[in-house]
RODRENTOR-165991 format. One line per field, with one value per residue (C-alpha): z, x, y; residue in three letters. Coordinates in pm, whole numbers. Each point is the difference from the previous one (the first is absolute). Last residue first. Layout:
% residues N
Z: (Z:...)
X: (X:...)
Y: (Y:...)
resn: (ALA:...)
% end
This chain:
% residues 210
Z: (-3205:-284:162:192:72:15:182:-167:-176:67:127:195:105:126:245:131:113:91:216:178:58:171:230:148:-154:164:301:41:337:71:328:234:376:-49:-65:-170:-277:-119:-387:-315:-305:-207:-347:-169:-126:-376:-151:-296:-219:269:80:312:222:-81:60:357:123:-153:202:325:-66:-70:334:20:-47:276:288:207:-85:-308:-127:-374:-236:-226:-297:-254:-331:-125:-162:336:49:224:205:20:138:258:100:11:267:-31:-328:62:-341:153:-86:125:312:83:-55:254:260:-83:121:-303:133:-216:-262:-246:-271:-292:-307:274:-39:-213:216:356:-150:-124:383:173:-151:-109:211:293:340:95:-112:171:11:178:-190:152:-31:-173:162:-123:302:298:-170:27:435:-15:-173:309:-58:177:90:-257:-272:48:-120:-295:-119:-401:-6:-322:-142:-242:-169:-115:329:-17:196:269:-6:28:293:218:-78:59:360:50:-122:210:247:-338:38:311:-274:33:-330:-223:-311:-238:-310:-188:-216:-189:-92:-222:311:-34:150:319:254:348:8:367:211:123:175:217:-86:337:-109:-324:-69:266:-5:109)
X: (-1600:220:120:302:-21:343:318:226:-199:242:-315:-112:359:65:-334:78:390:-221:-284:333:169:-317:-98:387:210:-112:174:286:186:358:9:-44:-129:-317:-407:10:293:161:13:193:-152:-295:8:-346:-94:-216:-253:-189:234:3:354:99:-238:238:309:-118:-79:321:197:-211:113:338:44:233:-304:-171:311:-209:-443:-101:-258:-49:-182:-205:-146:-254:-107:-318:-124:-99:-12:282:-57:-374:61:262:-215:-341:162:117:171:324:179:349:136:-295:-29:412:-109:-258:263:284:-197:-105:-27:-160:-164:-114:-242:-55:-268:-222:-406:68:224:-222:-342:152:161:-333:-203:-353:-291:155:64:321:376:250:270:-234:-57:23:-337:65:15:402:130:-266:-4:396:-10:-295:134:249:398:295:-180:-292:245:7:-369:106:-149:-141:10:-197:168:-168:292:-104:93:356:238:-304:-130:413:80:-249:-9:422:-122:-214:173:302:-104:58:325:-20:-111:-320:-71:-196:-155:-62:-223:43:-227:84:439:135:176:158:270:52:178:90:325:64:276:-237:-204:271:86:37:-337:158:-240:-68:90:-146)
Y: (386:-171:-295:-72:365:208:78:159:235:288:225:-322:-51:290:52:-298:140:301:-166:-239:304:156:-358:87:-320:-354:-138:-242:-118:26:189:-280:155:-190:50:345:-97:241:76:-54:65:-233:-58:103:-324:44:-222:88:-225:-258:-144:303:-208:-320:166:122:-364:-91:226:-87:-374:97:170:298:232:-134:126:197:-22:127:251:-38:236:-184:178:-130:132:-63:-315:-138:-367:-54:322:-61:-337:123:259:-157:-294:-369:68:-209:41:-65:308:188:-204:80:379:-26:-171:164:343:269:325:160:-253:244:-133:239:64:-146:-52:-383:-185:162:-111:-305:-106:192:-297:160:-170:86:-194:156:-114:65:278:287:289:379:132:392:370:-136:229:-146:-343:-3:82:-216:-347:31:-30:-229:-305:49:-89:-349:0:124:355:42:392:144:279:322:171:343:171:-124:184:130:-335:-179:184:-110:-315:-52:128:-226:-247:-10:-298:-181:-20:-212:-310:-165:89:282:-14:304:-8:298:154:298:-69:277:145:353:191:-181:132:-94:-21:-95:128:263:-246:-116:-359:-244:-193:-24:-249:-277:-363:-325)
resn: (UNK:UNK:UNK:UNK:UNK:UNK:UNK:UNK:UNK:UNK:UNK:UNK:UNK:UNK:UNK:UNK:UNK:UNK:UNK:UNK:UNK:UNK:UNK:UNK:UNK:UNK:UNK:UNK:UNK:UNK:UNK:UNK:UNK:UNK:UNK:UNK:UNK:UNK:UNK:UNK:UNK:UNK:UNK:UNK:UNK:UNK:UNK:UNK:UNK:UNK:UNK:UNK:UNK:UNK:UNK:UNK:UNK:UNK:UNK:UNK:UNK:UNK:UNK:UNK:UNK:UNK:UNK:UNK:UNK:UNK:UNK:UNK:UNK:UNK:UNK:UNK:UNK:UNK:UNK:UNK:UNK:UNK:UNK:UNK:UNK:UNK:UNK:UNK:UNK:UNK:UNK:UNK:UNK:UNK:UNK:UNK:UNK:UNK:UNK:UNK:UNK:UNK:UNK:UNK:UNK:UNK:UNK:UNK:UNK:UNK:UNK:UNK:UNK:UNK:UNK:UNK:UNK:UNK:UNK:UNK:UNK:UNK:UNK:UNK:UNK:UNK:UNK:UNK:UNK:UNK:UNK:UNK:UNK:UNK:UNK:UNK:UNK:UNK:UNK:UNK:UNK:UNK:UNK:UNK:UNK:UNK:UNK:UNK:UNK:UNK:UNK:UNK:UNK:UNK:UNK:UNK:UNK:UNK:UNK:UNK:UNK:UNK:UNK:UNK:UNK:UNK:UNK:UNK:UNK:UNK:UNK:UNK:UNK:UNK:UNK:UNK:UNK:UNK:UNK:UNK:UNK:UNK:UNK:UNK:UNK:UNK:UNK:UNK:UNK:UNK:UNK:UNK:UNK:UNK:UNK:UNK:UNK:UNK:UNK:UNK:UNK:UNK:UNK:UNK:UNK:UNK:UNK:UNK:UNK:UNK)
% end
């Protein structure tokens, strides 16, 4: 469990973004201590992006470090749970079809090990393998992952979709330990702009024509 740039004063951060093509943005968040930064991040990104209309998808693992009513109180929106309700229309297609983007922000080993391995046991993961849209995971590791093979592999897999793209996570302390060598997403605005750049570079794309 890590936390980002929890030690960062705000006026280190670059907080610009000069434009964001995306307009509906499906944004899931994990049980990961970086997500205990999202309100925050939310703020900042409806005045940045006042066209862009987002639709938070929240983990249950989340709900340890965040509450669905400090985001429902910034969205003005429900906050969705990751499990499937009893609806006539399945949330999974609804969700696959509504977004022309699916953030994972953070992304914990766990929920990006299920989207390697095809586990679809929730509307998220579903949506995210049968989305045409482009989907971003931004990965929150715990100290010492990245010098695991396995975790490697997990990350070289996600990057194998056309519409898939892994924002490489920094270095980062760890909340839960003294170890310094843990791995936390980019600032949620870097990761807006380095999407941003490949959409206007067209580098990462549909699998389909949308």
């Amino acid at each position: 469990m890590t936390t980002a740039h929890s030690t960062m004063p705000a006026q280190a951060l670059d907080l610009s973004l000069d434009g964001f093509g995306y307009r509906k943005v499906a944004l899931v968040l994990t049980g990961s201590a970086a997500t205990q930064v999202m309100p925050f991040w939310l703020d900042w990104i409806l005045a940045a992006a006042p066209h862009t209309q987002f639709r938070i998808i929240m983990r249950d693992s989340a709900s340890r470090f965040i509450t669905r009513h400090s985001l429902e109180t910034r969205l003005r929106a429900r906050v969705h749970s990751d499990h499937w309700e009893d609806e006539v229309i399945a949330e999974h297609v609804e969700l696959a079809e509504w977004a022309d983007l699916i953030l994972i922000y953070p992304a914990t080993l766990d929920y990006a090990s299920r989207l390697a391995s095809g586990i679809t046991d929730s509307p998220s993961l579903l949506a995210a393998l049968s989305t045409s849209a482009p989907v971003c995971i931004a990965p929150a590791l715990p100290p010492r992952a990245l010098s695991n093979p396995l975790v490697t592999n997990i990350l070289d897999v996600l990057r194998a979709p056309k519409n898939f793209v892994v924002i490489d996570p920094v270095p980062g302390p760890s909340e839960s330990s003294d170890i310094a060598q843990a791995w936390v997403p980019p600032p949620f605005p870097a990761v807006l702009r380095r999407l941003e750049t490949l959409r206007v570079a067209g580098t990462i794309g549909s699998t389909t024509d949308r």
